[in-house]
N, C-alpha and C positions, 0 to 999 in steps of 0.2 A: 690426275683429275679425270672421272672417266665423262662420258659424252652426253650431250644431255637426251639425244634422242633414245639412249638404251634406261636412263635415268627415268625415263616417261615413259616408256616402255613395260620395265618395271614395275612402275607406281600404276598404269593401267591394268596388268596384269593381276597384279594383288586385290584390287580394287576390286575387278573381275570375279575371283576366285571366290575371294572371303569376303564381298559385300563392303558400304558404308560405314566408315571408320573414325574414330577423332583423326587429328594430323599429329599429336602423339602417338596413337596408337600406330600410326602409318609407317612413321618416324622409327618402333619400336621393330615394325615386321621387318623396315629395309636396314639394318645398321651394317650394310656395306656402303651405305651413302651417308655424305655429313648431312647434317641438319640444314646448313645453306644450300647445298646441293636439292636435296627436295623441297623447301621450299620455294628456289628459286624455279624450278620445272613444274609445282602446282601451281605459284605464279602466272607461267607462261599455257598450262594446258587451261587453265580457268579464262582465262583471256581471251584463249579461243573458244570456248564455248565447249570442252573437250568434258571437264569435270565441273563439278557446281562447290563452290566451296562456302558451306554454310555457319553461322556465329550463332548456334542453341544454346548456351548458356554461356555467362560471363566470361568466364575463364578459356572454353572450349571450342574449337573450329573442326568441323564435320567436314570429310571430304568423299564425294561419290562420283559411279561416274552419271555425266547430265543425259537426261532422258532424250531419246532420237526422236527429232523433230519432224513429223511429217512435208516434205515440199511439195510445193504446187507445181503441179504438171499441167498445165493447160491442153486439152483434149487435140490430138492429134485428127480426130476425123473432121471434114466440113462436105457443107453439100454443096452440090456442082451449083447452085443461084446464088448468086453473088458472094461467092465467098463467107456466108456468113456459118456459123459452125452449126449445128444440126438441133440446140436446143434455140436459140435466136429464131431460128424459122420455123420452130414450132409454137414458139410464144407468135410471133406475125401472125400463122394462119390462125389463133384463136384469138387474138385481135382483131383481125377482121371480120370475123367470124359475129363478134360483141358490136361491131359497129354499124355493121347489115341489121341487125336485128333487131 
């Protein structure tokens, strides 16, 4: 039995290479893995959020790898008044600004 982390490895690779595939055709490229073998490792990379495994037609399950999702970075700059980050006290001074007026 080989290991599942070269198994996923593999299966990203290919995926990589030559694009979005049925899980037959996946099936077809790796036949040094059995059939529970990779689908037990699309399984597990789909669960993670690694590959998107899609049902387009009755019979047929598409597998790709999932698109990279941009994270939220929260702005590392703030200004020296109170702590607040530098677009927060630019909304204040035009706040005030409306309320004077």
């Amino acid at each position: 039995m080989t290991s599942t982390s070269s198994i996923q490895s593999a299966i990203r690779t290919d995926l990589i290479l030559k694009g979005p595939c049925t899980l037959q055709a996946l099936l077809n490229r790796l036949p040094q893995y059995s059939w529970s073998e990779v689908f037990a490792a699309i399984d597990q990379l789909s669960r993670e959020g690694s590959l998107v495994l899609r049902h387009p037609t009755r019979f047929d399950y598409e597998v790709s790898i999932a698109p990279v999702q941009p994270t939220f970075r929260p702005s590392a700059r703030r200004s020296d008044a109170g702590g607040d980050d530098e677009l927060s006290g630019r909304a204040d001074v035009v706040h005030k600004e409306r309320v004077s007026a």
